[in-house]
C-alpha positions in Angstrom: 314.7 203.3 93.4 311.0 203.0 93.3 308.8 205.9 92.7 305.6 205.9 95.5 302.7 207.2 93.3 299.5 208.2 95.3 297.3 211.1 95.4 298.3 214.6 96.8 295.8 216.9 96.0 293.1 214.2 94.8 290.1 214.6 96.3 291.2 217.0 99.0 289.6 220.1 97.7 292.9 221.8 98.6 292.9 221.6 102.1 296.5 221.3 103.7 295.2 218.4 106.4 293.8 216.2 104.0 296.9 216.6 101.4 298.9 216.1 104.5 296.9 213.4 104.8 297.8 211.7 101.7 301.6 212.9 101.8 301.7 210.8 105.1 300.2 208.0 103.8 303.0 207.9 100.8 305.7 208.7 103.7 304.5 204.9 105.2 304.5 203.0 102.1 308.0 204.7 101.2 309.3 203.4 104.5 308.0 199.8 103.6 309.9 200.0 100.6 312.6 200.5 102.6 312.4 198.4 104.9 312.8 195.5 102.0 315.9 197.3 100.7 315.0 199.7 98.2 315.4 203.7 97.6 312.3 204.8 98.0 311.4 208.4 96.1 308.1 211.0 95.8 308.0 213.5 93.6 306.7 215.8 96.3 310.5 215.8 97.6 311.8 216.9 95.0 308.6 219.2 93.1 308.0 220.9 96.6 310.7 222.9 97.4 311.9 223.5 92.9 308.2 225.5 93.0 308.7 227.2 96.3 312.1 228.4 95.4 310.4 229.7 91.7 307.9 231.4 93.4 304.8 229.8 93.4 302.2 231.9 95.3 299.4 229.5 96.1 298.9 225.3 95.1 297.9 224.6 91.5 299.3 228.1 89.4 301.3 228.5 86.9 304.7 227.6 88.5 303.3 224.6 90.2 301.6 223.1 87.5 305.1 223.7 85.3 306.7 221.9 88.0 304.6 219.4 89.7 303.6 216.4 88.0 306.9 217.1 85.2 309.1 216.4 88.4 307.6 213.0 88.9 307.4 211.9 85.0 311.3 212.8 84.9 311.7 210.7 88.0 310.6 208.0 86.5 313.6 207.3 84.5 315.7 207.2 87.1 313.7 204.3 88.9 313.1 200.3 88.4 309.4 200.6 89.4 306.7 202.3 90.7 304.5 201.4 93.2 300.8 202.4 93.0 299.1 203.8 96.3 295.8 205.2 98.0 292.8 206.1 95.8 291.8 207.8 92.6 294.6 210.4 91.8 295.0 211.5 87.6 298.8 212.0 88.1 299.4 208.9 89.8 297.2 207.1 87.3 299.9 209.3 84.5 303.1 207.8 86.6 302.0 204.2 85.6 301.1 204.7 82.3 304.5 206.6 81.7 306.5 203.5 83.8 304.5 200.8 81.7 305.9 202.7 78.9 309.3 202.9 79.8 309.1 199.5 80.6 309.4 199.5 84.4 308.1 197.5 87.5 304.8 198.4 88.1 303.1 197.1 91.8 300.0 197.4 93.1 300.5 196.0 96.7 303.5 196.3 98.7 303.4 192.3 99.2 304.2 192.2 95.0 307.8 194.2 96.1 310.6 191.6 96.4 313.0 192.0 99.5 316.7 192.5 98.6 318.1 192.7 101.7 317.5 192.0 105.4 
């Protein structure tokens, strides 16, 4: 599995286009990944509907921030590497520095992903 690690809310000011923006823009690279054989995996699908089910009442309270980011850093474990997309974005920047750490694949490009099938 590789984690997709992009912005979501980085630099959107909150608006729902411009996050949906960026979510879409993960959605493509994850599909790349795919494409050369891999799992591909977003926090967001798993983090989304955990802080909707707890309750979460608007983007970036309590139960979000509880779940959000902590969602992805868990994920990481579960995955080879990580591939680094889109622009500036703090979390994303954190889901590298925690997969360096735990030793895993880090990319940059979706060119640097070897293909394992065809």
């Amino acid at each position: 599995m590789i984690l997709i690690a992009g912005p979501y809310r980085s630099g959107t000011n909150d608006d729902p286009v411009l996050i949906e923006k960026n979510v879409h823009f993960m959605h493509k690279m994850a599909l790349e990944v795919y494409k050369k054989g891999h799992l591909p995996v977003l926090g967001e699908w798993f983090a989304l509907p955990l802080i909707a089910t707890a309750g979460s009442k608007q983007m970036g309270d309590e139960i979000f921030n509880q779940i959000f980011h902590p969602v992805a850093v868990d994920l990481i474990s579960f995955c080879t590497a990580i591939l680094r997309v889109g622009g500036a974005s703090k979390g994303a920047d954190e889901m590298i520095s925690t997969g360096q750490e735990k030793g895993k694949f880090i990319y940059h490009d979706i060119g640097e992903i070897p293909v394992i099938k065809i």
